[in-house]
C-alpha positions as CSV (number, residue, x, y, z in Angstrom):
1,X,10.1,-37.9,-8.3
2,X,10.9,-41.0,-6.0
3,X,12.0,-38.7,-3.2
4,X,8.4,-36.5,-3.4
5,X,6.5,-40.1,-3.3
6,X,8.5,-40.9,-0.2
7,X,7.9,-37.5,1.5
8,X,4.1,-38.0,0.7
9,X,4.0,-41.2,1.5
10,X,5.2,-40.6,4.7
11,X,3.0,-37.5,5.1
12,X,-0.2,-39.5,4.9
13,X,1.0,-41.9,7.4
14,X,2.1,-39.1,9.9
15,X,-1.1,-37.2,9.0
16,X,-3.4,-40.3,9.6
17,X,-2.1,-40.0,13.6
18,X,-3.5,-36.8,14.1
19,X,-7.0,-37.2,13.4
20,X,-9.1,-36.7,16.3
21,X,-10.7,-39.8,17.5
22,X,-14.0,-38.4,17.6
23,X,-14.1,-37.6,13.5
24,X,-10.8,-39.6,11.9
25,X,-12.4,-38.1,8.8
26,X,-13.0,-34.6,9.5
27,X,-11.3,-32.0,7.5
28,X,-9.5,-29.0,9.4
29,X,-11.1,-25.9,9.3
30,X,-8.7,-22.6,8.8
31,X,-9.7,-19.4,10.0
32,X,-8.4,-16.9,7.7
33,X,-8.0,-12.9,8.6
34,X,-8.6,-11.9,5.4
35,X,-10.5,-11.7,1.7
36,X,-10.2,-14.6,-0.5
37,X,-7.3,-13.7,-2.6
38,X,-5.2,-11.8,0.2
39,X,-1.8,-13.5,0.9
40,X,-3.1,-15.9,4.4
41,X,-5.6,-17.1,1.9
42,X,-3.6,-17.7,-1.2
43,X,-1.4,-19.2,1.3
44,X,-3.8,-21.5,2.9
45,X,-4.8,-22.4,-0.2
46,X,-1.7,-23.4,-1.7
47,X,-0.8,-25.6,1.3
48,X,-4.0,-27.2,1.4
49,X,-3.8,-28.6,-2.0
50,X,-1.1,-31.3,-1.2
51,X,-3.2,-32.1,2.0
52,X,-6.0,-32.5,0.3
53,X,-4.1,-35.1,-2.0
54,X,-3.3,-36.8,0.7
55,X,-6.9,-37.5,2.3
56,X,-7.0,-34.6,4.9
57,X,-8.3,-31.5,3.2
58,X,-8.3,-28.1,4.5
59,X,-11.2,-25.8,4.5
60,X,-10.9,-22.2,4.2
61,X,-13.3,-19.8,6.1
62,X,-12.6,-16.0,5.4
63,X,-12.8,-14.1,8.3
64,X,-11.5,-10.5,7.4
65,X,-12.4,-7.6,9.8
66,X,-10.4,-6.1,13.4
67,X,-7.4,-6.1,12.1
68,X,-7.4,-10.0,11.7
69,X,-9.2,-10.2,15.2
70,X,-12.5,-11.4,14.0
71,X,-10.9,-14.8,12.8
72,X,-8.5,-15.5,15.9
73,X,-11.9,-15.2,18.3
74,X,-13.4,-17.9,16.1
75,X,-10.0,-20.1,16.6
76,X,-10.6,-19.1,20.4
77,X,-13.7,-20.4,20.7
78,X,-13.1,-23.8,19.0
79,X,-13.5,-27.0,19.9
80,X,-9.3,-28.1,20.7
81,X,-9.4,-31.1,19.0
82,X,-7.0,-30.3,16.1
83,X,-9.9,-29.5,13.8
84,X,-9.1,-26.1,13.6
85,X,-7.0,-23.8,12.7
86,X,-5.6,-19.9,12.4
87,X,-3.5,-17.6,10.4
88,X,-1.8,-15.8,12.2
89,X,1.1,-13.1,11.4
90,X,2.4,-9.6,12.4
91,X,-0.9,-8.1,11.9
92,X,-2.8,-10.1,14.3
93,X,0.5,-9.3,17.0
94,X,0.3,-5.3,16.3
95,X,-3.6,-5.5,16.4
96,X,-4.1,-5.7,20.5
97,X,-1.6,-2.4,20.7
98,X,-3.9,-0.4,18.0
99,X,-7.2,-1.7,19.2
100,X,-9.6,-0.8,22.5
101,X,-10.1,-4.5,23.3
102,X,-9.9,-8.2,21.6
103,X,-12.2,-10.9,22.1
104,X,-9.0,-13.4,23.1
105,X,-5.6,-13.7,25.0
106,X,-2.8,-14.4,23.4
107,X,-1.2,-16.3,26.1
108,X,-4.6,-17.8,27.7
109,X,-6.6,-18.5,24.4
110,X,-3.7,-20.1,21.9
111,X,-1.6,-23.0,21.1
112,X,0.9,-22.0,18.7
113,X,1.8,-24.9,15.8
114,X,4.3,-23.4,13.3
115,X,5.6,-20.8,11.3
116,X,4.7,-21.0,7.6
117,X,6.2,-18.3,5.7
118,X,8.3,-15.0,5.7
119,X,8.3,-12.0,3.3
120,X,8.8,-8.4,3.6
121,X,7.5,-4.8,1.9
122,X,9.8,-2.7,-0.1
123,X,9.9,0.9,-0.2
124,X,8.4,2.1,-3.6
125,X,8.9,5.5,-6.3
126,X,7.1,6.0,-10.1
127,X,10.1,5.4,-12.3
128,X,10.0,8.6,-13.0
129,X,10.9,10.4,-9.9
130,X,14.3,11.8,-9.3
131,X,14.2,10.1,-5.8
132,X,17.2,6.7,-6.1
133,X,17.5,6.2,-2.6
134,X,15.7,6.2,1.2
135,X,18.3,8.7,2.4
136,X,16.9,11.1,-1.0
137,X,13.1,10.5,0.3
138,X,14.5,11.4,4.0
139,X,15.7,14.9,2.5
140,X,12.7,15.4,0.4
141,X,10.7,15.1,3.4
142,X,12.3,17.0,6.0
143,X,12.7,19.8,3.2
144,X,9.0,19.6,2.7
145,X,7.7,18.3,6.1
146,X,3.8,17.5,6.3
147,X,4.0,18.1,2.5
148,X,4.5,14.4,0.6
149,X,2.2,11.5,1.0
150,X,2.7,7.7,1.5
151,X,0.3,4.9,0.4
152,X,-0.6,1.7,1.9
153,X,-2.9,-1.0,2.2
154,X,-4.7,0.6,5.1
155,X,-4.7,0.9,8.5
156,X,-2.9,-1.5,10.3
157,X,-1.7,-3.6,7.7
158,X,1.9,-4.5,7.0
159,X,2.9,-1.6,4.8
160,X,1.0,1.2,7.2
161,X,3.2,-0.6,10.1
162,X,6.7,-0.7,7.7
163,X,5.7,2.8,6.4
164,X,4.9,4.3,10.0
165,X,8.2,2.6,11.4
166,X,10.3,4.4,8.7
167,X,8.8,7.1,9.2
168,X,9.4,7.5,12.6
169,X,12.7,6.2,13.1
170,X,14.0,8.8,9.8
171,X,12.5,11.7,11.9
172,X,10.2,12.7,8.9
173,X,6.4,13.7,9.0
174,X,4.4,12.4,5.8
175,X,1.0,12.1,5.0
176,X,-0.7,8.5,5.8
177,X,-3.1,7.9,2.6
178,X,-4.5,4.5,3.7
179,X,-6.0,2.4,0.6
180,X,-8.6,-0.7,0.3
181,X,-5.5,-2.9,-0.5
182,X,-2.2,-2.0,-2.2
183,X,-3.4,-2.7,-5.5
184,X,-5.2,0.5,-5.2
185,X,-2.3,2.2,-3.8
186,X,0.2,1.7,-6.6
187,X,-2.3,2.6,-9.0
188,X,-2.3,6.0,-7.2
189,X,1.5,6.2,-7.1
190,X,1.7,5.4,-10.8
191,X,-0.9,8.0,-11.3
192,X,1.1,11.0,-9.1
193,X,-1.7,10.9,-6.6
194,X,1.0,10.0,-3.9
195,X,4.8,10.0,-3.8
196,X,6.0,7.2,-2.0
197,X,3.9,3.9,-1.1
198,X,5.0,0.2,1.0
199,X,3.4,-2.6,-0.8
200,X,4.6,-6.5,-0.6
201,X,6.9,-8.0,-3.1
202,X,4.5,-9.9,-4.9
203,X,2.3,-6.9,-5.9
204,X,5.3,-4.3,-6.2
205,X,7.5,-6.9,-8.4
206,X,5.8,-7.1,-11.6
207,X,5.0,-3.1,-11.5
208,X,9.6,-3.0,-10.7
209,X,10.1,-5.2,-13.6
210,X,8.0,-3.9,-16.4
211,X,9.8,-0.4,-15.9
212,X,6.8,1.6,-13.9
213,X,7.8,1.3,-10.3
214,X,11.3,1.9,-8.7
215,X,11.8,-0.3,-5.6
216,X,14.3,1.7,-3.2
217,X,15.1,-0.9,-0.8
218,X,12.8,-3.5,1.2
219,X,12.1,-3.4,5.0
220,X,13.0,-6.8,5.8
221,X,15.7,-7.7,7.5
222,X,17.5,-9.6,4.7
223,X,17.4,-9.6,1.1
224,X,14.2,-10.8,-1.0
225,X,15.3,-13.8,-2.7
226,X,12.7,-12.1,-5.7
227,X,15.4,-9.0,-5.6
228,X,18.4,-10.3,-5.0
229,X,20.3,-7.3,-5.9
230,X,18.1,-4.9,-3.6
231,X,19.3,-3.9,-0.5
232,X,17.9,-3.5,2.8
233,X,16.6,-0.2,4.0
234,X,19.2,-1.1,7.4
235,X,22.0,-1.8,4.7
236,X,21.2,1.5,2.9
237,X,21.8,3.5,6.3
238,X,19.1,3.1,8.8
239,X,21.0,0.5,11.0
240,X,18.0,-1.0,13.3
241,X,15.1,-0.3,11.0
242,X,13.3,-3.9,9.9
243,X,9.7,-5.5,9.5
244,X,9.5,-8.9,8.7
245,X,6.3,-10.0,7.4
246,X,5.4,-13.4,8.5
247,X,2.5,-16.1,8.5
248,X,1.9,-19.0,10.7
249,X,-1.1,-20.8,12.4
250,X,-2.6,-21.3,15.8
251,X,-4.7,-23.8,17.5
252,X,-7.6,-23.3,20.5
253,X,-5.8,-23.7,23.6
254,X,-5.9,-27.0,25.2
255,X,-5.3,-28.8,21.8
256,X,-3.3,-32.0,23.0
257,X,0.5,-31.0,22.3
258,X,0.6,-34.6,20.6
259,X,-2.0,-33.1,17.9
260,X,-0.1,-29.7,17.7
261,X,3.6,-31.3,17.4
262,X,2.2,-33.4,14.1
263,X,0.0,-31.0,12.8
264,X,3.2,-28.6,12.5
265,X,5.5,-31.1,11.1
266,X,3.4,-32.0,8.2
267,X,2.5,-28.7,7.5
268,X,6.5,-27.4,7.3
269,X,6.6,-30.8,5.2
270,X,4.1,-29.5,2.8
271,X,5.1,-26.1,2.5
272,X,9.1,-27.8,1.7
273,X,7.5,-29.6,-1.1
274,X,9.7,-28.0,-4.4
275,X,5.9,-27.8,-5.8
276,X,4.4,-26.1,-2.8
277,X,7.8,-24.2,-2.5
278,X,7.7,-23.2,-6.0
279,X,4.0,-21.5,-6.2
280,X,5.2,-19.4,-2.9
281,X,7.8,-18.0,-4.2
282,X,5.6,-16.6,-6.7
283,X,3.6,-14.8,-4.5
284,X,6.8,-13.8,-2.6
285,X,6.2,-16.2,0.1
286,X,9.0,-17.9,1.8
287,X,9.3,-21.2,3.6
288,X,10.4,-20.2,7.8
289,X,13.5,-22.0,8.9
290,X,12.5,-22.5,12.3
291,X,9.1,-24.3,12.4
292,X,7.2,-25.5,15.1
293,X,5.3,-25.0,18.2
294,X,8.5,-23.8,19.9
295,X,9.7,-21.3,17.4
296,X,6.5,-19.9,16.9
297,X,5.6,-19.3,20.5
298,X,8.9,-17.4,20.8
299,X,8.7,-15.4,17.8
300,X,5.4,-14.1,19.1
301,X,6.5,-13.6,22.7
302,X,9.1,-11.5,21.0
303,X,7.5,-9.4,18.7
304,X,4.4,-8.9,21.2
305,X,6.1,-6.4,23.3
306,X,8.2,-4.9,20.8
307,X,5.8,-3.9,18.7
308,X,3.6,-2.6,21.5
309,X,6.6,-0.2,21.9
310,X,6.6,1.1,18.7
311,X,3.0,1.9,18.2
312,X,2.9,3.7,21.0
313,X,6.4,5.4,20.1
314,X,5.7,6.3,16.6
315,X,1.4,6.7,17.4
316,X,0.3,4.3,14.7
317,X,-3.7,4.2,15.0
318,X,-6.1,1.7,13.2
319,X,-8.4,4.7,12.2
């Protein structure tokens, strides 16, 4: 208990620097790419609860729509003053390779503060099918080509991109049957309406533990801390195959680099809280272990042009 007062003792004082000296008492605005309840907003949500203790609340402004492009044009457009904010995540990096045009530029239009959080999809059967493995699904489907379906949480989403990757890199052909979120999805697989579906460890895990789903590995590229004993798709025999799911946040370009720098410690500060830490986990949300401006900035120069590869290799669309 003494440590946590230090650490949010300390927190207050760092977080008092960074207020802008136009509003020292304005909250910050975050511009979520997603519904209230999705996994940036839970996320958001969780984090901002500690700030908010600490006198510098968060507010939360749902912006779902373009593939998580409608709220990063609002972060675009804002004021650089450390006031607001953006999720950002693998998503938002795919989206400019599946979509005509964005209203931003990644390089021109953002300052990157930290990565939050990492989690991956796992590759999911009914309990009842005869299918134990991803090499078993691989000969299904090339026995049966064009013939089994796949369900996701739509187009462009995560489990679409994991699904589409695996997919493509097995050699197989199955039927995309896009959902309004994964909830949806597993209802279908549980009800035989689609053999195989990629959903994210915090749906998928209760439906694995109560008996009614079969988890056949997970796309990350380590194990899920939520299934320990779950091995990765690459460990199972697809050396090279991985999707990381990850969450961070973004500032307007032109936000003072003294404002960015502070604004990502305390929030890597918050999410290391064993409480804040704790309520993740849950929703199989993971704290990064490299945070900050730097880290973040090259974990999107990375994935920008790799993924651009492999939608055009593998001909993932958003519609």
């Amino acid at each position: 208990m003494r440590r946590l007062m230090l650490l949010l003792v300390g927190a207050t004082l760092d977080l008092a620097s960074i207020d802008a000296p136009a509003d020292p008492v304005k909250p910050i605005r975050v511009m979520v790419p997603g519904a209230a309840g999705s996994p940036p907003d839970a996320l958001v949500r969780i984090i901002g609860e500690p700030l908010a203790a600490l006198g510098r609340p968060l507010i939360v402004e749902n912006r779902p729509g373009g593939i998580g492009t409608v709220a990063l044009g609002a972060v675009a457009k804002a004021a650089p003053d450390g006031h607001t904010l953006g999720v950002i995540g693998l998503t938002q990096i795919v989206a400019p390779s599946m979509l005509p045009e964005i209203p931003y530029d990644f390089e021109r239009d953002f300052a990157p503060v930290t990565q939050l959080v990492w989690t991956a999809n796992v590759l999911l059967v009914r309990s009842s099918s005869p299918l134990t493995t991803p090499a078993d699904f691989v000969a299904l489907a090339k026995a049966r080509p064009r013939q089994l379906t796949y369900a996701t949480a739509g187009n462009g989403t995560p489990s679409h991109l994991a699904a589409a990757l695996f997919m493509h890199q097995a050699g197989i052909e199955v039927q995309h049957v896009p959902f309004r979120g994964i909830p949806a999805g597993l209802a279908a697989l549980i009800g035989e309406q689609v053999d195989v579906a990629f959903s994210g460890v915090a749906t998928a895990l209760p439906l694995v533990q109560s008996g009614k789903l079969r988890a056949l590995g997970t796309a990350g590229a380590r194990r899920l801390p939520a299934l320990p004993d779950l091995p990765t798709i690459a460990e199972l025999g697809y050396a090279g195959y991985q999707l990381n799911e990850w969450y961070g946040l973004a500032a307007p370009a032109g936000t003072p680099r003294e404002i960015v720098a502070r604004l990502a410690v305390e929030m890597a500060r918050v999410v290391a809280l064993p409480e804040t830490e704790a309520r993740l986990v849950q929703l199989g949300l993971y704290p990064a272990e490299k945070t900050g401006p730097d880290a973040l900035g090259a974990l999107i120069r990375t994935e920008r042009p790799r993924w651009k590869e492999i939608v055009r290799e593998a001909g993932i669309r958003a519609n």
